[in-house]
C-alpha positions as a Markdown table, in Angstrom:
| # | Residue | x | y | z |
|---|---|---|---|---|
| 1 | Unk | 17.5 | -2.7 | 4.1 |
| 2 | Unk | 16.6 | -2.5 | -0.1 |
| 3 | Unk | 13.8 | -0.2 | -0.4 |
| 4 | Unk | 11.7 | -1.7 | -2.9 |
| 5 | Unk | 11.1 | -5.0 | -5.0 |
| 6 | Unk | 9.0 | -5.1 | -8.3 |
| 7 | Unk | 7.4 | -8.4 | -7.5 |
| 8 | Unk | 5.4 | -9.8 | -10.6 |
| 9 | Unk | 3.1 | -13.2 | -9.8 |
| 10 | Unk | 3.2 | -15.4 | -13.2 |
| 11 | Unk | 2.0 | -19.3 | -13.6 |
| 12 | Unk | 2.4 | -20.0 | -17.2 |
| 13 | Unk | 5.8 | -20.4 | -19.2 |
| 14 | Unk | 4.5 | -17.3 | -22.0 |
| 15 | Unk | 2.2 | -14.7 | -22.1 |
| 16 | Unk | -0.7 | -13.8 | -24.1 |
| 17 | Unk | 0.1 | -10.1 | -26.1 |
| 18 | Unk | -1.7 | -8.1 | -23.6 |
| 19 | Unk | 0.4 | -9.3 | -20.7 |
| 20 | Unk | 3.5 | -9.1 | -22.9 |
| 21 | Unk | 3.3 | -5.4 | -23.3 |
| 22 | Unk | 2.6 | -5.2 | -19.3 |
| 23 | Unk | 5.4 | -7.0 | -18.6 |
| 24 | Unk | 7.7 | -4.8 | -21.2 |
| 25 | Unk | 6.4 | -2.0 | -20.1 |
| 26 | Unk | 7.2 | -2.8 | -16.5 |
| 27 | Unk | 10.7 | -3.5 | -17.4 |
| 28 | Unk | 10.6 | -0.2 | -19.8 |
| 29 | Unk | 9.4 | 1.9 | -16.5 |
| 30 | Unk | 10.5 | 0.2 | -13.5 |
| 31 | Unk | 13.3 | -2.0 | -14.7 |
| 32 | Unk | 16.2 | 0.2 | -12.4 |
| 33 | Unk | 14.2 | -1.1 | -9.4 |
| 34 | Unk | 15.0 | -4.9 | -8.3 |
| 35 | Unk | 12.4 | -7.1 | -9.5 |
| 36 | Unk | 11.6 | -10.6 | -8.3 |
| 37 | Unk | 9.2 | -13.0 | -10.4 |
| 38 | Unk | 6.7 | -14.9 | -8.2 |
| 39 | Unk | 6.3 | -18.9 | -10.1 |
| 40 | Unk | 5.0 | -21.9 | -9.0 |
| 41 | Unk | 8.0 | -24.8 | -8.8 |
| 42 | Unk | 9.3 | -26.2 | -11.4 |
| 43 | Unk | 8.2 | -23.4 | -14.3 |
| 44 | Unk | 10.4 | -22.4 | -16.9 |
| 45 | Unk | 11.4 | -18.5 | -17.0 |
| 46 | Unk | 13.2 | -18.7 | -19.9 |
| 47 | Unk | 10.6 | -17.0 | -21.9 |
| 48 | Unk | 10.6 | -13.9 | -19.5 |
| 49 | Unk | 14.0 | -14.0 | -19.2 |
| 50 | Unk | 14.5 | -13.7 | -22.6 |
| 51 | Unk | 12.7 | -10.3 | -22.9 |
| 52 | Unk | 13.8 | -8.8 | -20.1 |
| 53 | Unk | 17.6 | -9.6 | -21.7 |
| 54 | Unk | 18.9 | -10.7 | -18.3 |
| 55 | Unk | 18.8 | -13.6 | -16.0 |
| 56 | Unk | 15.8 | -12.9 | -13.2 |
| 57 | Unk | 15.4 | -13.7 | -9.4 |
| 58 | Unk | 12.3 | -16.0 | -8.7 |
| 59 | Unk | 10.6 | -17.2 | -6.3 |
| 60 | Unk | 8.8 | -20.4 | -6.0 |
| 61 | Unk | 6.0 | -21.6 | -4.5 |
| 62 | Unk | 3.7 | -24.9 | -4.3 |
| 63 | Unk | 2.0 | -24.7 | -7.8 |
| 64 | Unk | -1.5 | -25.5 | -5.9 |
| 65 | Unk | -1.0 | -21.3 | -5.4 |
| 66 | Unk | -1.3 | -20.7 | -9.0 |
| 67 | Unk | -4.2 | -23.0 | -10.4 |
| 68 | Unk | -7.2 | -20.6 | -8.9 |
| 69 | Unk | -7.9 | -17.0 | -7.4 |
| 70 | Unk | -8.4 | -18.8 | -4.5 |
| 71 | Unk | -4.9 | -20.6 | -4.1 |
| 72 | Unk | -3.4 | -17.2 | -5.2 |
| 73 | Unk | -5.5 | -15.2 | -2.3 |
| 74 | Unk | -4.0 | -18.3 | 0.0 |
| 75 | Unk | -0.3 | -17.3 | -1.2 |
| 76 | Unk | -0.3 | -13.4 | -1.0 |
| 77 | Unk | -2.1 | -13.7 | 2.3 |
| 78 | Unk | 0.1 | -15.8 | 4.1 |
| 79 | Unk | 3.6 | -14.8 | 6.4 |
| 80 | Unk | 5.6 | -17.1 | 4.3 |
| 81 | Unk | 5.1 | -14.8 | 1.3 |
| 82 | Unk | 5.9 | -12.3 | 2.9 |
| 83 | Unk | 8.9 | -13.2 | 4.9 |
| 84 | Unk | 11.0 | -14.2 | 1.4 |
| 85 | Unk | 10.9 | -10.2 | 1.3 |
| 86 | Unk | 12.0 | -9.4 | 4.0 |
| 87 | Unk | 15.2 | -7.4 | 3.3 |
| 88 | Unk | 12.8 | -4.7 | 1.5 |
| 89 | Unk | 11.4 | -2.3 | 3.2 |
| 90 | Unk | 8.3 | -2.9 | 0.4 |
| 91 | Unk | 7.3 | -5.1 | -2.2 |
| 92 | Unk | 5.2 | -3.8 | -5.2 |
| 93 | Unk | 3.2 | -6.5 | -6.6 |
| 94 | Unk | 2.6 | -6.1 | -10.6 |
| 95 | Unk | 0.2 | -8.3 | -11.8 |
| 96 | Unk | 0.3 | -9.1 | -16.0 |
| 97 | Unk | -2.4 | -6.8 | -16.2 |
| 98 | Unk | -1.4 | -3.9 | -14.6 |
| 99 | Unk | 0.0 | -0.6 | -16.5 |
| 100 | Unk | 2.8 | 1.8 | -14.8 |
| 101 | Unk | 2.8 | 5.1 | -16.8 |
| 102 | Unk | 6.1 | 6.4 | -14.8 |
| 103 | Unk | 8.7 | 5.6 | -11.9 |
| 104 | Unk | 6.7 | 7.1 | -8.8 |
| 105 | Unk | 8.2 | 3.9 | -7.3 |
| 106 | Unk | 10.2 | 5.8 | -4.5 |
| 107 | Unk | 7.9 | 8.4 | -3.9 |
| 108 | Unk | 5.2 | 6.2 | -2.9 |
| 109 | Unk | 7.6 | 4.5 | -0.3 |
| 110 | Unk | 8.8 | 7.5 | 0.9 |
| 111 | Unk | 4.6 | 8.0 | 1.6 |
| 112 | Unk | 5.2 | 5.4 | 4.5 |
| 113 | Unk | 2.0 | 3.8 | 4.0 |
| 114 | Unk | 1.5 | -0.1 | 4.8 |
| 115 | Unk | -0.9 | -0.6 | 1.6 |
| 116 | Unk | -2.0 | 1.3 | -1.3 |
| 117 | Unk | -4.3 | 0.0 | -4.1 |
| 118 | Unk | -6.5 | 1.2 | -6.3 |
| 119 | Unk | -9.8 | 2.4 | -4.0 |
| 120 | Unk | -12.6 | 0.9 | -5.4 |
| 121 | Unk | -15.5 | 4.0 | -6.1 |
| 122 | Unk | -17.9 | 1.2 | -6.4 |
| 123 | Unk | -18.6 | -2.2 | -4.8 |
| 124 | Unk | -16.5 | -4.5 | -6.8 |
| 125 | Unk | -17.7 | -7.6 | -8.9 |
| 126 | Unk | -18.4 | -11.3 | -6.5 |
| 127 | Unk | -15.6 | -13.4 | -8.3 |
| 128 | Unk | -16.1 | -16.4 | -6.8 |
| 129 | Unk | -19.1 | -17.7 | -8.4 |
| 130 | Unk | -21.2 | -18.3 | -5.3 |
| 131 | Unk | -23.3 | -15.7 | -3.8 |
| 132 | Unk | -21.7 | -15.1 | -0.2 |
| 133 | Unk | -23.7 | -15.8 | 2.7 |
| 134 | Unk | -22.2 | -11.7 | 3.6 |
| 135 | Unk | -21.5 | -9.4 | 1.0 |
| 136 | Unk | -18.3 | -8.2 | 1.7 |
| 137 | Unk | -18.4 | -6.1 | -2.0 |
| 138 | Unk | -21.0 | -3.3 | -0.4 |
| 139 | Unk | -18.1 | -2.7 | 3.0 |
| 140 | Unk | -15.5 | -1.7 | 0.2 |
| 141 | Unk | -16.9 | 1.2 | -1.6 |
| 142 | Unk | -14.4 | 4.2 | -1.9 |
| 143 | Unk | -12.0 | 1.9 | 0.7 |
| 144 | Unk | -8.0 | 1.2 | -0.3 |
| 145 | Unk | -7.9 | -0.8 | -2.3 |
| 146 | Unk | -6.7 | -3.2 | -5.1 |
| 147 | Unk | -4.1 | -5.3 | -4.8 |
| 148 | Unk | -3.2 | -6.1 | -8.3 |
| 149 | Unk | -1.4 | -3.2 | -8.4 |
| 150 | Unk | -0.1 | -2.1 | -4.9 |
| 151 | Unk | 2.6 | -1.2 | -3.0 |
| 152 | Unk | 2.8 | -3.1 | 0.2 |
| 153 | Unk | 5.1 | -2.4 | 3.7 |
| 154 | Unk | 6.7 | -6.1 | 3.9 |
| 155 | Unk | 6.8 | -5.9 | 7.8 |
| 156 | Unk | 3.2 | -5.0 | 8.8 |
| 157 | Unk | 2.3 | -7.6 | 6.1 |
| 158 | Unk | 4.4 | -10.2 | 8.1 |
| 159 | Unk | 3.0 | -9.1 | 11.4 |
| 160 | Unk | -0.8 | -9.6 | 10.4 |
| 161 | Unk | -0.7 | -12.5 | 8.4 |
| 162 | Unk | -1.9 | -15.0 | 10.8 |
| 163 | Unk | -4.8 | -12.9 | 11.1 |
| 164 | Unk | -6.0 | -12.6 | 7.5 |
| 165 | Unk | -5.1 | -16.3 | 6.5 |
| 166 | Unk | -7.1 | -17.1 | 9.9 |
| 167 | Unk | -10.2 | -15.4 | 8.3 |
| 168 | Unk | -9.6 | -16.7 | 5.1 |
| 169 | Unk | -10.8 | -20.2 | 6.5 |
| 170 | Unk | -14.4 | -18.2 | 7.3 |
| 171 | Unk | -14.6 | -15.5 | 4.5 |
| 172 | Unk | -12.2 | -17.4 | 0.8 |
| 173 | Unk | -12.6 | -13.6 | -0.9 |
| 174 | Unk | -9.7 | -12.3 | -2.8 |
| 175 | Unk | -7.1 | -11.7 | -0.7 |
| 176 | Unk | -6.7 | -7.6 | -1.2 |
| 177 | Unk | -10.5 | -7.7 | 0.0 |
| 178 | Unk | -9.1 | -9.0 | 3.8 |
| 179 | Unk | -6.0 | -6.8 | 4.2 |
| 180 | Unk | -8.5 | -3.8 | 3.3 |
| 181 | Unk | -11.0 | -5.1 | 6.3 |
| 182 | Unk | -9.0 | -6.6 | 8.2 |
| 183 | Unk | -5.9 | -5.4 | 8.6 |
| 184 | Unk | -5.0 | -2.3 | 10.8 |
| 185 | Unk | -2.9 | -0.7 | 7.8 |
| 186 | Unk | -1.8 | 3.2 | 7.8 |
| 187 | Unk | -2.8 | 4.0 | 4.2 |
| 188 | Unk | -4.1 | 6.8 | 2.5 |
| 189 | Unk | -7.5 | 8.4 | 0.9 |
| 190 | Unk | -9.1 | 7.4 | -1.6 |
| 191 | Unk | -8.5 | 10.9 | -3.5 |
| 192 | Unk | -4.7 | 10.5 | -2.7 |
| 193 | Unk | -5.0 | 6.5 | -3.5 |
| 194 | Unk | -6.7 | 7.6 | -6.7 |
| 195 | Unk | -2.9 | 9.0 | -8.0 |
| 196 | Unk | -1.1 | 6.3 | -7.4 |
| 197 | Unk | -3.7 | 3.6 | -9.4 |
| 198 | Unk | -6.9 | 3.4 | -11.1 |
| 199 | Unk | -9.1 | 0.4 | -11.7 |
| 200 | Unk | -12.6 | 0.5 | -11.5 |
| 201 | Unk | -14.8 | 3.4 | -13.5 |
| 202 | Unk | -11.2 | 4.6 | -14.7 |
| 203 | Unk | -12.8 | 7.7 | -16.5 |
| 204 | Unk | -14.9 | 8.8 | -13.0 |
| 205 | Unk | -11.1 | 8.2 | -11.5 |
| 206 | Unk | -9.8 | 10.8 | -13.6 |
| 207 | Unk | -11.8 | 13.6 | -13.3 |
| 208 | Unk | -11.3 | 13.3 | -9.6 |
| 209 | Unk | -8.1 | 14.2 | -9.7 |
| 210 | Unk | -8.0 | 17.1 | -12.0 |
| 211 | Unk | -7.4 | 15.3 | -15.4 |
| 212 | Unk | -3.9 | 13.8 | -14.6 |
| 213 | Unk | -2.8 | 9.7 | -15.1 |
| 214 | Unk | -2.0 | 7.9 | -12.0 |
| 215 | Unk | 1.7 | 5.9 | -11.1 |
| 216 | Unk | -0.1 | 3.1 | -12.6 |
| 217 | Unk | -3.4 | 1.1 | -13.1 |
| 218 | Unk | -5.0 | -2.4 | -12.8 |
| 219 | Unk | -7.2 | -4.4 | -15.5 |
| 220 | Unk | -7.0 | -2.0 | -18.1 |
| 221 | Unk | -8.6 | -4.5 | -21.0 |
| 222 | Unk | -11.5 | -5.3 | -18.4 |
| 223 | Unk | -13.1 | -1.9 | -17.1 |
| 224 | Unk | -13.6 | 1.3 | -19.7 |
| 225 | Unk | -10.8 | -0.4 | -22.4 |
| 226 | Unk | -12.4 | 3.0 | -24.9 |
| 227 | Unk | -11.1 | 5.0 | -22.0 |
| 228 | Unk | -7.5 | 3.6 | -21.7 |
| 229 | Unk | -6.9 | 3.4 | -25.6 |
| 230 | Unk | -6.0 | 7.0 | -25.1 |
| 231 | Unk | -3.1 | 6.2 | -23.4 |
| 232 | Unk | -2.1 | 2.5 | -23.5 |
């Protein structure tokens, strides 16, 4: 069995500059690992191709997956995802606005955790535009964690999938917000999270753990961007 895939989700045929330096920077970092673009059928990779200077594995999905949070929650919670990984032991999913700052890559697997995110120190924001009938958002302060940047066990994912997508149909949150819940996972603190990504209150992050930059980080342009100009 491979070890690890860089999995990156994309849905348009070029990027905007922000998520161009992300994706370089992914390939600058993490580019010895294999990586495996996530597209919905039919889009053209020759754009990311071309950057990367070599041809690169996709794989496609229905493009109703990649017109809303909600259809990408629906993909990345369900077994079929899931299973088109299955000879890695892990998948690390890199969304376009993500920032690794080194190759921690195998140190994290050799953790043995089934999901590490960034913890969120605060409730996160409601992105779904209605207020919930249960607010989810309060059950997740200092819990593990964010899955735009996170290292996932591809066989535990496989094995609880039914579950999550079966709650899905009750509670349509973001799909890291369910496998953080809901899912029995073996992961770790959320000082020990807090090394391998950051996302919300990235300065608070940082003092926790003594001053030093995590593997990586998620939505750097969205939360503290004064903060992250030091080092992006």
């Amino acid at each position: 069995m491979i070890e690890v895939s860089v999995v990156i989700p994309i849905y348009k045929s070029e990027l905007t500059d922000s998520e161009l330096r992300s994706f370089k920077q992914c390939l600058d970092i993490l580019g010895d690992h294999p990586l495996m673009l996530v597209a919905p059928n039919g889009l053209d990779t020759t754009f990311y191709e071309n950057i990367a200077g070599r041809n690169l594995q996709c794989a496609y999905f229905n493009k109703r997956y990649f017109t809303s949070v909600r259809g990408y929650s629906e993909l990345f919670l369900s077994k079929k995802l899931y299973c088109h990984f299955e000879a890695y032991e892990y998948i690390l999913i890199y969304q376009l606005d993500a920032w690794v700052f080194r190759d921690d890559l195998s140190y994290w697997c050799e953790q043995k955790y089934d999901y590490i995110g960034a913890p969120w120190l605060e409730a996160p924001p409601i992105t779904s535009g209605k207020k919930p009938l249960i607010n989810l958002s309060n059950f997740l302060i200092n819990k593990v964690g964010n899955g735009g940047f996170s290292l996932r066990k591809v066989k535990p994912h496989i094995k609880w999938a039914w579950w999550v997508s079966f709650l899905f149909k009750f509670f349509p949150k973001n799909e890291d917000i369910l496998w953080t819940l809901f899912a029995p996972f073996k992961k770790p603190n959320e000082i020990e999270a807090l090394q391998f990504a950051f996302e919300l209150n990235p300065e608070h992050s940082y003092e926790l753990i003594n001053e030093q930059l995590p593997f990586g980080c998620h939505a750097w342009e969205k939360y503290n961007p004064t903060f992250w100009k030091r080092f992006i």
